[in-house]
Residue frames as a rotation matrix with the C-alpha (Angstrom) as fourth column:
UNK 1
0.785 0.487 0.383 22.87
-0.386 0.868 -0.313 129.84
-0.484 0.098 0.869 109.54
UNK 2
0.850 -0.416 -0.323 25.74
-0.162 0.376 -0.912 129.77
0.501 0.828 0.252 107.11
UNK 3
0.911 -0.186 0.367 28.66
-0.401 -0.194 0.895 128.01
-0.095 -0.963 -0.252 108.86
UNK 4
0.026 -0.855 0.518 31.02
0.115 0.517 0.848 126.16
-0.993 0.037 0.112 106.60
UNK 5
-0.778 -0.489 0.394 31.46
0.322 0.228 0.919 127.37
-0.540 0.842 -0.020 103.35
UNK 6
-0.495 0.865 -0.086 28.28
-0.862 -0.477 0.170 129.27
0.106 0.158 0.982 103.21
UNK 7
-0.074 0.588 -0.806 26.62
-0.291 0.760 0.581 126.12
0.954 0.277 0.115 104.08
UNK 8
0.518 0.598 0.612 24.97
-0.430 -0.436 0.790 125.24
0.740 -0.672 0.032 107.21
UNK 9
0.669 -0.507 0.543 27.59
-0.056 0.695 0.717 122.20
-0.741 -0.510 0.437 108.20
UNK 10
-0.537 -0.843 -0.044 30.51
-0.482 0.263 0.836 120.27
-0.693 0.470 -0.547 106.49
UNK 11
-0.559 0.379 0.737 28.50
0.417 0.897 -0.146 117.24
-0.717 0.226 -0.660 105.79
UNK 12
0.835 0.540 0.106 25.95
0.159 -0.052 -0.986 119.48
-0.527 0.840 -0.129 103.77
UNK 13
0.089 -0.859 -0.505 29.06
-0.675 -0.425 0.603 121.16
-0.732 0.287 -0.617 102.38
UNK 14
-0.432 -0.521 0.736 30.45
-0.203 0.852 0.483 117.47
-0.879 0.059 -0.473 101.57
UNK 15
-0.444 0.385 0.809 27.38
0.742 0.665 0.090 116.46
-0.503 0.640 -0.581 99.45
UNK 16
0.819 0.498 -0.285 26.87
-0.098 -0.369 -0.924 119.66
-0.566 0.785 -0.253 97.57
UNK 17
-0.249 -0.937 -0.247 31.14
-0.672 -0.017 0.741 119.44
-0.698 0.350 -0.625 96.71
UNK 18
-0.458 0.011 0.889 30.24
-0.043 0.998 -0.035 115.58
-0.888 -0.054 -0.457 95.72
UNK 19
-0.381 0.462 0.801 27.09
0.817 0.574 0.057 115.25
-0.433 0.676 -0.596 94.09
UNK 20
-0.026 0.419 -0.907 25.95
-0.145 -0.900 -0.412 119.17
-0.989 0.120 0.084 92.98
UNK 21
-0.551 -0.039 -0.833 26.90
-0.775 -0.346 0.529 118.87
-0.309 0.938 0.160 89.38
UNK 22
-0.975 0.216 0.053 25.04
0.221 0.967 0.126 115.68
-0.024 0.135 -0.991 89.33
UNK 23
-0.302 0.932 -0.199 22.27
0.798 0.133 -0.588 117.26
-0.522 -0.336 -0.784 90.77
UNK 24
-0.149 0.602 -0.785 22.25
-0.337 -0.777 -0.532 120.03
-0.930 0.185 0.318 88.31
UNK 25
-0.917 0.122 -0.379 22.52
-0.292 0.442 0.848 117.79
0.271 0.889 -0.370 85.23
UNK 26
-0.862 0.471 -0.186 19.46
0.379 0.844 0.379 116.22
0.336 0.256 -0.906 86.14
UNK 27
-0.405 0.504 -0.763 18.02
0.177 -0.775 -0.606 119.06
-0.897 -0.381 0.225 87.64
UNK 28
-0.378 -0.084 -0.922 18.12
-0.666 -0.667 0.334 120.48
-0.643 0.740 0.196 83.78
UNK 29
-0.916 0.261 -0.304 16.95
-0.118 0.549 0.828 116.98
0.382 0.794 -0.472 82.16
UNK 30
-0.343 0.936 -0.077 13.71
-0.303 -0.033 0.953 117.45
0.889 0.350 0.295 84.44
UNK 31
-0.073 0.271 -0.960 14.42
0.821 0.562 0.097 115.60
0.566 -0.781 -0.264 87.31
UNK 32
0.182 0.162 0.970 13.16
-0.411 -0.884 0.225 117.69
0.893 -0.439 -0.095 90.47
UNK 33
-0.662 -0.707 -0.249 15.77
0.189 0.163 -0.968 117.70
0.726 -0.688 0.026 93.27
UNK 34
0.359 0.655 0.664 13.88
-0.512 -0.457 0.727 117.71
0.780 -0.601 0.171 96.76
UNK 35
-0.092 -0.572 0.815 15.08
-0.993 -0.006 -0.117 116.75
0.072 -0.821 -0.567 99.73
UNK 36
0.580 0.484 0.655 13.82
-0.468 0.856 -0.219 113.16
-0.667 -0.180 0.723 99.42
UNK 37
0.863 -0.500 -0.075 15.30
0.079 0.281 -0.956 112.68
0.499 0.819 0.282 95.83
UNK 38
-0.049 -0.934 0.353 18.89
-0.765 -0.193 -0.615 114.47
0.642 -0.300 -0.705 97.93
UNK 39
-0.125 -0.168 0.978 18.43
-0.967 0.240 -0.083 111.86
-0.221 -0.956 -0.193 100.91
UNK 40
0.787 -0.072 0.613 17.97
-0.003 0.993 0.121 108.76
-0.618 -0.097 0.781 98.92
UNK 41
0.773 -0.631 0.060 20.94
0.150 0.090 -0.985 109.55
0.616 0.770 0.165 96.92
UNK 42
0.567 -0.223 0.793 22.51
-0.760 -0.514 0.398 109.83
0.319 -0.828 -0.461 99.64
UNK 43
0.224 0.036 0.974 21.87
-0.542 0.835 0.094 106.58
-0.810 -0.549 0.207 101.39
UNK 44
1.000 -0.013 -0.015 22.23
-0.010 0.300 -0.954 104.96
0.017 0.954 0.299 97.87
UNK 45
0.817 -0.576 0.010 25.51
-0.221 -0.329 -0.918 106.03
0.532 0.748 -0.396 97.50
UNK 46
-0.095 -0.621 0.778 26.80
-0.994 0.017 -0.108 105.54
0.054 -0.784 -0.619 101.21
UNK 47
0.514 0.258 0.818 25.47
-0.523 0.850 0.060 101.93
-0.680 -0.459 0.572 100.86
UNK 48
0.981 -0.167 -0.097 27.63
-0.080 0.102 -0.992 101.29
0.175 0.981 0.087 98.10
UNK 49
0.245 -0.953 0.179 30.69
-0.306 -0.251 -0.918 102.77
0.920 0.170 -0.353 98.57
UNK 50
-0.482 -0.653 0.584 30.49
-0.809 0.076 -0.583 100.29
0.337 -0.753 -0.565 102.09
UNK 51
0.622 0.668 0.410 29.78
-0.742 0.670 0.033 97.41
-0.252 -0.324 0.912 101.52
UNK 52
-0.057 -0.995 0.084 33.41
-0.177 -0.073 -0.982 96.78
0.983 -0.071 -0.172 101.59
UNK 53
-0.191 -0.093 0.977 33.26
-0.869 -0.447 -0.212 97.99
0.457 -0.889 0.005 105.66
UNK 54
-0.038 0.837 -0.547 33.44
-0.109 0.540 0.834 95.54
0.993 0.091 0.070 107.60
UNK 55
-0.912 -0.150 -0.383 33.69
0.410 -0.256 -0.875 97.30
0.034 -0.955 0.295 111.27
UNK 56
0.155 0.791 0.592 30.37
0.790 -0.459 0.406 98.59
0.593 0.405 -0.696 112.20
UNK 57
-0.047 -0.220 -0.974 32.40
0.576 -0.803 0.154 101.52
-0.816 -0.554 0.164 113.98
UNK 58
-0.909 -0.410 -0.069 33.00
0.198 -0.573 0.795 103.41
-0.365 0.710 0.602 110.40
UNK 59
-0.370 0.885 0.283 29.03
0.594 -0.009 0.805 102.47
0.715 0.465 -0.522 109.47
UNK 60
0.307 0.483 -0.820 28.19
0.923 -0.360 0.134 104.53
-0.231 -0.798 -0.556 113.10
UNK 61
-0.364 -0.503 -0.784 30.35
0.390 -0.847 0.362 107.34
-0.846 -0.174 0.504 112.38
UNK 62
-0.976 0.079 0.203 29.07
0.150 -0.432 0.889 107.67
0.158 0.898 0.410 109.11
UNK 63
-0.014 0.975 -0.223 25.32
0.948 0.083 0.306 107.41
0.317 -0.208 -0.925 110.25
UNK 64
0.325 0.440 -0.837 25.97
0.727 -0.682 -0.076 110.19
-0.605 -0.583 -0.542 112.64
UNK 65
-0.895 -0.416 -0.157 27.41
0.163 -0.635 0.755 112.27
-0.414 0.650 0.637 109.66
UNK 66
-0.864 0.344 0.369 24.77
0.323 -0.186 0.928 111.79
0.388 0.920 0.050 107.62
UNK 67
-0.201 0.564 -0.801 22.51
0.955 -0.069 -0.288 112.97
-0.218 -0.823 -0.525 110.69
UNK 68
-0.240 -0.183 -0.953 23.86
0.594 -0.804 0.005 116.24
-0.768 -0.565 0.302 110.20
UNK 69
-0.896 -0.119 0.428 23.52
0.444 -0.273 0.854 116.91
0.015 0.955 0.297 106.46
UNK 70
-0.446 0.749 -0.490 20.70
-0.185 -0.612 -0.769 119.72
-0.876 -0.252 0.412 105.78
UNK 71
-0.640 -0.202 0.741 18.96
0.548 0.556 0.625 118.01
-0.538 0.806 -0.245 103.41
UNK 72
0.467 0.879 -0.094 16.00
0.817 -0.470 -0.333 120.78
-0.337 0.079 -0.938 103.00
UNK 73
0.080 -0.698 -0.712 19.27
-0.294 -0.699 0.652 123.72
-0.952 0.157 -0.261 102.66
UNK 74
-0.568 -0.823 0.032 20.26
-0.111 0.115 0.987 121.45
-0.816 0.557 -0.157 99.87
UNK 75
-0.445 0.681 -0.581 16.98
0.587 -0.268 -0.764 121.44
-0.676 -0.682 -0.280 98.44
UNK 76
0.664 0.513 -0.544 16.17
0.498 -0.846 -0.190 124.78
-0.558 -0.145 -0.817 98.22
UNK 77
-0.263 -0.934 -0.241 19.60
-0.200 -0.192 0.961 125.29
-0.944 0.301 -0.136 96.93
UNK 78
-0.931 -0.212 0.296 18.51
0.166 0.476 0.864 123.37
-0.324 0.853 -0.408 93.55
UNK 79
0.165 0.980 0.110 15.24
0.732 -0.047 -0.680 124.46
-0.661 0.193 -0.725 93.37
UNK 80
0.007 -0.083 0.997 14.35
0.993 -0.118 -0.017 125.81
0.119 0.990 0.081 89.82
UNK 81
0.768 0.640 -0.019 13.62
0.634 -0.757 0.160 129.46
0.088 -0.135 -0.987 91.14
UNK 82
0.632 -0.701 -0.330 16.69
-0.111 -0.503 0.857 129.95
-0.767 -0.505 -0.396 93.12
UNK 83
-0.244 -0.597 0.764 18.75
0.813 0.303 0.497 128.78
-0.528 0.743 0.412 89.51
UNK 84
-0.450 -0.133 -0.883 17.31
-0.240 -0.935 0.263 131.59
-0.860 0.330 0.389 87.92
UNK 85
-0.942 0.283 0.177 14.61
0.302 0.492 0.817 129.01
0.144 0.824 -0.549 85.80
């Protein structure tokens, strides 16, 4: 399963590199990271940082990135057990 960095893709890769320490700070102030909570931060963040863009070739390519992103890997990844909580 593990294919890029011990992660299943880049893209997940990308957004544990990105936003991980984010997601353990808030992991640790209570918040509880699930794949929902990881996928609207996501989209949150990609809708920001392009709304600038104004080709919608760069908004497609990025769509089909963010297709790829295991958001259930990333998860599981932050889930209080697998921290050792």
């Amino acid at each position: 399963m593990s294919e890029y960095n011990g992660w299943t893709n880049k893209e997940t890769w990308l957004v544990n590199l990105w936003l991980g320490d984010d997601f353990v700070a808030l992991s640790e102030e209570g918040q509880i990271i699930t794949e929902a909570f990881i996928r609207e931060t996501v989209d949150e963040l990609c809708e920001t940082e392009t709304k600038s863009v104004e080709g919608r070739f760069l908004m497609d390519l990025l769509n089909c990135a963010l297709g790829e992103i295991n958001y259930f890997e990333l998860a599981q990844h932050y889930a209080p057990e697998e921290r050792g909580e």
